[in-house]
FIKE-327374 format. One record per residue (C-alpha): y, x, z; residue number from 1. Coordinates in nm, 2 decimals. Each point is the difference from the previous one (the first is absolute). Last residue first. Layout:
REM residues N
Y,X,Z,NUM;
...
REM end
This chain:
REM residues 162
28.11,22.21,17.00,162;
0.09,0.22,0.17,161;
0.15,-0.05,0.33,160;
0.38,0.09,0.04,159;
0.14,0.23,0.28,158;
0.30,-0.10,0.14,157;
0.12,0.23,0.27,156;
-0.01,-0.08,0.35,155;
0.34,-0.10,0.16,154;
0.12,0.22,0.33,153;
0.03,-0.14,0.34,152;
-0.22,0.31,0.16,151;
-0.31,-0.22,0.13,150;
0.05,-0.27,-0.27,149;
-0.02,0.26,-0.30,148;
-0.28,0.21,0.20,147;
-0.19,-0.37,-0.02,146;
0.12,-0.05,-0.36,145;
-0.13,0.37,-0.10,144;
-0.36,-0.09,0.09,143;
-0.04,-0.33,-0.18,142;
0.17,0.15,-0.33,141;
-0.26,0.24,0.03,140;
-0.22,-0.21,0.03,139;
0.09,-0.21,-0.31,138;
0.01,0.25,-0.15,137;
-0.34,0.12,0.09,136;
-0.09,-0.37,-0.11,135;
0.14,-0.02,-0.37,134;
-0.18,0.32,-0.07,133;
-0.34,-0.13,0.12,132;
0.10,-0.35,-0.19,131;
0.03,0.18,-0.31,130;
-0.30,0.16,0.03,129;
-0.17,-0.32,0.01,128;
0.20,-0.16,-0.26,127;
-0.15,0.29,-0.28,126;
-0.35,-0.20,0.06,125;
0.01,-0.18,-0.31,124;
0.16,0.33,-0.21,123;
-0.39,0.19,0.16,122;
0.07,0.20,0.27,121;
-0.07,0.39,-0.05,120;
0.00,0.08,0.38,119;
0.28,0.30,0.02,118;
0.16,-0.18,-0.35,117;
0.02,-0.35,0.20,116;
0.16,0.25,0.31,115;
0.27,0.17,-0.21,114;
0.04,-0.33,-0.22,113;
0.09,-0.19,0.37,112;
0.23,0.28,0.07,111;
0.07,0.22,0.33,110;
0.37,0.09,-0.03,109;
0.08,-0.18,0.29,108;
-0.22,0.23,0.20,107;
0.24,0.27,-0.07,106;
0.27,-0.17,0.23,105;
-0.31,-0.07,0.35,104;
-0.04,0.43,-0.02,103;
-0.37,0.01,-0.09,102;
-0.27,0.09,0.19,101;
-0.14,-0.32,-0.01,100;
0.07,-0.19,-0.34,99;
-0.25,0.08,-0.27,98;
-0.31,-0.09,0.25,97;
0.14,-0.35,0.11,96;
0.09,-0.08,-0.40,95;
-0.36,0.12,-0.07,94;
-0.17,-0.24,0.19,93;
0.30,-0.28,-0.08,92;
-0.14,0.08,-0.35,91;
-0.36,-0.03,0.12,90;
0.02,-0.34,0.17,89;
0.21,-0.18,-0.29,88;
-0.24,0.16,-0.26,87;
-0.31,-0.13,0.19,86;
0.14,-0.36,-0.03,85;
0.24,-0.14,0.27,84;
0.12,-0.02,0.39,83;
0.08,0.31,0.10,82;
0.07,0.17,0.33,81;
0.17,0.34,0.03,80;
0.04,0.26,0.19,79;
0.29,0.38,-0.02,78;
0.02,0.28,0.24,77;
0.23,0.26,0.07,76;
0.25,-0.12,-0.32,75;
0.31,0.26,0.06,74;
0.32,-0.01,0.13,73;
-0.02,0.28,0.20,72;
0.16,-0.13,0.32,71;
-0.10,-0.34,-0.06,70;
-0.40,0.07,-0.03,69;
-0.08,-0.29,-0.22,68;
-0.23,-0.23,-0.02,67;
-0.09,-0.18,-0.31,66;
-0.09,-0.43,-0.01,65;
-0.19,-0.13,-0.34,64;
-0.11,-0.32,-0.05,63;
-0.11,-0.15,-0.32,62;
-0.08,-0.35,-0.09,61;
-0.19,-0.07,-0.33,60;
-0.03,-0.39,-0.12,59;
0.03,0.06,-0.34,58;
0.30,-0.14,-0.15,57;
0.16,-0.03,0.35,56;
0.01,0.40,0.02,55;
0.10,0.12,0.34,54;
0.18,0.24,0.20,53;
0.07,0.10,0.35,52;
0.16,0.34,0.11,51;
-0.01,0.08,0.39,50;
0.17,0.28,0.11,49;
-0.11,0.16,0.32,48;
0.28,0.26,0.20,47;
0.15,-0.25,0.23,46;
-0.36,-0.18,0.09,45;
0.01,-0.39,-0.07,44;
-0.22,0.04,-0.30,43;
-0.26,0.14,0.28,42;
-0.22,0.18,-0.25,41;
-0.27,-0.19,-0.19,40;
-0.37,0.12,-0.19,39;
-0.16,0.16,-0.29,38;
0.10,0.35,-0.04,37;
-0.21,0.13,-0.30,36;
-0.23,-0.25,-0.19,35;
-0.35,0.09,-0.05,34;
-0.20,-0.26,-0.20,33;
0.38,-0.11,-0.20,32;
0.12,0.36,0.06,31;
-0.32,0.13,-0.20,30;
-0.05,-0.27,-0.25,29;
0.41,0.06,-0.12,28;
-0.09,0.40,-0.05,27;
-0.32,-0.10,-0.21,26;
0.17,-0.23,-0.26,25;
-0.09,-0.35,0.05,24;
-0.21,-0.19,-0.24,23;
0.08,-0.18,-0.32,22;
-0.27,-0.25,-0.07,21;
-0.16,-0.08,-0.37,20;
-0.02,-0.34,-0.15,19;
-0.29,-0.12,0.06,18;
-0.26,-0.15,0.24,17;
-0.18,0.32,0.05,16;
0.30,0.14,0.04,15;
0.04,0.35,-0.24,14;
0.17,0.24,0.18,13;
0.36,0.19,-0.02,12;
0.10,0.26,0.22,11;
-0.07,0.17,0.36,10;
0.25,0.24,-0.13,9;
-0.01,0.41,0.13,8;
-0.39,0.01,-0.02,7;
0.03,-0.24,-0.36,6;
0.20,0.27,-0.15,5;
-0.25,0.32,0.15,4;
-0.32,-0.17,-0.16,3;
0.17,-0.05,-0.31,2;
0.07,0.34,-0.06,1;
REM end
């Protein structure tokens, strides 16, 4: 019984020097050695929106950009690039995978407790996910402001979490 807890939760050990360490939960090690969709799309491109977010109190930076396929309306492809702790790079990870195949209006409803649940983040890490939900809105906003310009209509507001 043991055996199959501790294979789902790398969990507590003793430090040698201490007190004991939390370790990562095996789904958050996975996307932080392999991370899904790493890299840039043209942020100039009509149908790439580029969401930007960062966390001052710790230093993480997250980028995440989604293309879309404007006749559908849905997520084709989706990168990122983050700047942060593993939890940073594996909740942008996820946020890439969660997204494509979506229509771009059900992505908003992507949230940061969906994807800290998905990776069993620690309450210290919980900022992490919430900068992966604050950044595919803030692509999303990205991408409806250049079809706003391009038909003369205004985006709609779309508040980050906070």
């Amino acid at each position: 019984m043991l055996r199959q807890a501790t294979s789902r939760v790398i969990g507590w050990r003793l430090s040698p020097a201490g007190p004991p360490l939390r370790l990562y939960h095996e789904r958050v090690v996975d996307h932080y050695n392999n991370p899904r969709n790493v890299g840039a799309f043209d942020k100039n491109d009509s149908g790439v929106g580029t969401g930007l977010v960062g966390a001052p109190a710790c230093g993480d930076v997250m980028k995440l950009q989604i293309k879309v396929d404007e006749e559908s309306g849905k997520i084709v492809d989706a990168c990122f690039k983050t700047f942060g702790c593993g939890s940073a790079i594996a909740s942008s990870s996820v946020a890439t995978e969660w997204v494509k195949g979506r229509p771009v209006e059900e992505v908003l409803s992507i949230k940061n407790t969906e994807i800290a649940k998905h990776l069993s983040l620690p309450p210290v890490k919980l900022h992490c996910s919430m900068l992966a939900e604050d950044a595919i809105k803030a692509a999303v906003k990205d991408y409806e402001a250049k079809h706003s310009k391009s038909s003369g209509a205004t985006p709609l507001e779309m508040p980050l979490s906070g």
